[in-house]
N, C-alpha and C positions, 0 to 999 in steps of 0.2 A: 260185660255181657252176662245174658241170664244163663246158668247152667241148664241143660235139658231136667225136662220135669218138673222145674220151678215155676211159680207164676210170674208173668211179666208184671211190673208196676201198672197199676192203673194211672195214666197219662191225664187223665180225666181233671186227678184231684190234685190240688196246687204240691203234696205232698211226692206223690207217683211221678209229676211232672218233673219235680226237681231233681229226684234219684234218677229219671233217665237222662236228665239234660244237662243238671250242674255236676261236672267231671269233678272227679279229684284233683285234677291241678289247677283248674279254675278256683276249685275252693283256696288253693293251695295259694294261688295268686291274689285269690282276694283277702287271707289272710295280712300276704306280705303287702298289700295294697293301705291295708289297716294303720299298718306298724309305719306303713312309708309317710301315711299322712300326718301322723301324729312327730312325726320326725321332722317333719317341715313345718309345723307349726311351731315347736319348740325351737326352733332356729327366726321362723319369722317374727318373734318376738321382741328378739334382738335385731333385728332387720327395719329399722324405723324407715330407711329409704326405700326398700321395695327392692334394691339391687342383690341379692343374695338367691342365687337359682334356685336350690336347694330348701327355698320357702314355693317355690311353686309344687312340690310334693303334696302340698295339703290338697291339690285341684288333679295333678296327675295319678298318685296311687289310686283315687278311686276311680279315675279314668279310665287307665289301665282293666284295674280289676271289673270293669262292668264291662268291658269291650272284649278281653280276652275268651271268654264265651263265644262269641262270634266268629273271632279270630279262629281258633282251635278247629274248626269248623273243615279250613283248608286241607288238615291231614283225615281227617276222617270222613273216609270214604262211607260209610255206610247211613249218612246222614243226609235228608232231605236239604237241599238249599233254596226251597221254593220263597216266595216272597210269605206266603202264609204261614209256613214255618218256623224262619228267620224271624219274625218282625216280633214275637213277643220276648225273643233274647234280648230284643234293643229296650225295651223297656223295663222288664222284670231285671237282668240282672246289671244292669247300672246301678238300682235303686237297692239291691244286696251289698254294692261295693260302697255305694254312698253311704248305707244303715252302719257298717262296720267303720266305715272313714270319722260317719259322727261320735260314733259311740269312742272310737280310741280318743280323736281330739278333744272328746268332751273330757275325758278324764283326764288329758294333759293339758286343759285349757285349768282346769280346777286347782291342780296341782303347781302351775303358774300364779295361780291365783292367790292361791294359801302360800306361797313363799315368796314372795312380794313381787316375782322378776316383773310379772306385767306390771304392776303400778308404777315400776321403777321406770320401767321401757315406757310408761305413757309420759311421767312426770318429765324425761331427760326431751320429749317433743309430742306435742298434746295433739299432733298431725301424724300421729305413727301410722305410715303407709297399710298396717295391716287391722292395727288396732287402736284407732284415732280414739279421742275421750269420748266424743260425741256419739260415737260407732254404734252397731246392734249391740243388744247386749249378752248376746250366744254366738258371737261369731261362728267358732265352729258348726252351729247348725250352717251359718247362710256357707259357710266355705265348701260344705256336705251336699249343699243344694246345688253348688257349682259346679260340685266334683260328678253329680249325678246326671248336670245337660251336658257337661265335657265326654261322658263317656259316652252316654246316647248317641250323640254326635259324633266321636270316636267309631262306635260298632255302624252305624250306617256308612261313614267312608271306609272301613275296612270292609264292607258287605258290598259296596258297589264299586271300588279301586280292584280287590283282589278278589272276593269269594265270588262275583258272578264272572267276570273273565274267567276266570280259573275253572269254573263246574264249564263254561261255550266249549274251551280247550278242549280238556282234560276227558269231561262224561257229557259229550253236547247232548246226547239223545237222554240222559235222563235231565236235561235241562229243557230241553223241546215239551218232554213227559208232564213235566212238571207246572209249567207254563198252560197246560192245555192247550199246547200246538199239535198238529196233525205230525204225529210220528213217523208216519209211511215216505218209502227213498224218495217218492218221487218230489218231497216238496224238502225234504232233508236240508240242504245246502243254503233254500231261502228262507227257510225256516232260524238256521243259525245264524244266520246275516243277521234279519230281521233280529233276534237277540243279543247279536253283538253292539249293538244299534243303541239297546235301553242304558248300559249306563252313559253315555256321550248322551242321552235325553238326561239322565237327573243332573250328572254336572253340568248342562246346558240351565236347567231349572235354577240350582246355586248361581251361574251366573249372572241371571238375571233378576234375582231375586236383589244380588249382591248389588247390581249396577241402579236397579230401580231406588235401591234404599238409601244407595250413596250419592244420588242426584247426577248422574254418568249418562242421559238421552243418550250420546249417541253410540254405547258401548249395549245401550238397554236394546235397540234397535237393531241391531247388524244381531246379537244374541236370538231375541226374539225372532227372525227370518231362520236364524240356521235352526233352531227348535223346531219350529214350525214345517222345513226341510224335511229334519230327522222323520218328525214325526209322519209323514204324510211318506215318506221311503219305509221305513215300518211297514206301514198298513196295505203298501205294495207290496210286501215282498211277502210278508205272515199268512199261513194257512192255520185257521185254527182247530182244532176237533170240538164239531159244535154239538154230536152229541153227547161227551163227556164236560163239557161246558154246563149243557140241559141238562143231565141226570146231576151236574155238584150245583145246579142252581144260581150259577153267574151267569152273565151276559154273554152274549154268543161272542162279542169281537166284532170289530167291523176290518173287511177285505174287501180292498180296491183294486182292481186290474182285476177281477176274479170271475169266474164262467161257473163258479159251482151253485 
């Protein structure tokens, strides 16, 4: 928190943004995130099968540490959890947890390097699970690129499993607020329906994403009907405040069943 008489940061600038946003123990996490990946690299080098958990470290420490941001989100109350809020933690701090993932394994990939263990670990099987001969030749970067969609992917199911249940619960009406839904008691109740509604829409969208991609008709099918439910129950039940819509320059919303 800023002490009174201080200036607040400017949010503006990538700088201002970080000092309000990246906490201290997010830091703190993505430190440990650093040290965790470089720790499962050094193990996955003697892991020519791929069976040693403790090698998947290189893809979770940075996971962890770009998702934790998000996470941290649930205890503090004083924090917006709008979708326009939220959605640049899912990008920018993945890619802080992967910069520090590459930068450790790169220096323990070197140090493998310079004292023979990786040639040793390729020569004893030239198919090593993590570092085959034929392989990139920076693994660590591609491991840091992986550690940074695992956590992407990580902060969006923590943002849509627990932080938006959690804000309907918990603060519905700054979740109505936020939303650019119509505040007032009288639409209150279909208003948080209608919100409890959105994440059962995206893990409706994973599902069908998953079933399309995996050649699954008729799991794509029965998915695709209940979405298309969801969504059309939504749009029944949501009142939106369209003139805070018009004055932030979105779309009004569309409302079905509606006399206004």
């Amino acid at each position: 928190m800023t002490a009174p008489g201080q200036n607040h940061p400017d949010t503006r600038t990538l700088r201002g943004w970080l000092a309000v946003n990246y906490s201290i123990p997010a830091r703190i996490v993505a430190v440990a995130g650093a040290l965790a990946s470089a720790w499962g690299l050094a193990v996955a080098v003697g892991d020519t099968e791929g069976e040693r958990p403790l090698s998947w470290l290189m893809f979770l420490g940075p996971a962890v540490a770009g998702a934790f941001p998000t996470l941290e989100l649930a205890w503090r109350g004083d924090r917006d959890l709008s979708m326009a809020t939220v959605k640049p933690r899912w990008f920018a701090f993945p890619f802080f947890g992967a910069l520090g993932a590459v930068i450790a394994m790169g220096a323990t990939e070197i140090v493998m390097r310079a004292t023979g263990a990786l040639a040793a670990a390729q020569a004893q099987d030239k198919w090593h699970f993590w570092f085959a001969v034929d392989g990139p030749p920076a693994p660590s970067i591609l491991f840091g690129l992986l550690g940074y969609a695992a956590g992407l992917l990580l902060a969006i199911v923590i943002f849509v499993v627990v932080l938006w249940p959690l804000q309907i619960i918990l603060r519905p009406r700054q979740a109505i607020a936020e939303n650019m839904m119509d505040t007032s008691q009288e639409h209150f109740r279909r208003n948080r329906l209608a919100l409890a509604l959105m994440p059962l829409m995206v893990i409706g969208a994973v599902v069908i994403a998953i079933a399309l991609t995996s050649g699954n008709g008729p799991l794509a099918l029965v998915a695709i009907l209940i979405e298309a439910a969801l969504v059309v129950v939504a749009m029944v039940l949501q009142r939106v405040d369209k003139q805070h819509r018009t004055e932030a320059g979105v779309a009004a919303g569309v409302e079905l069943d509606s006399d206004r």
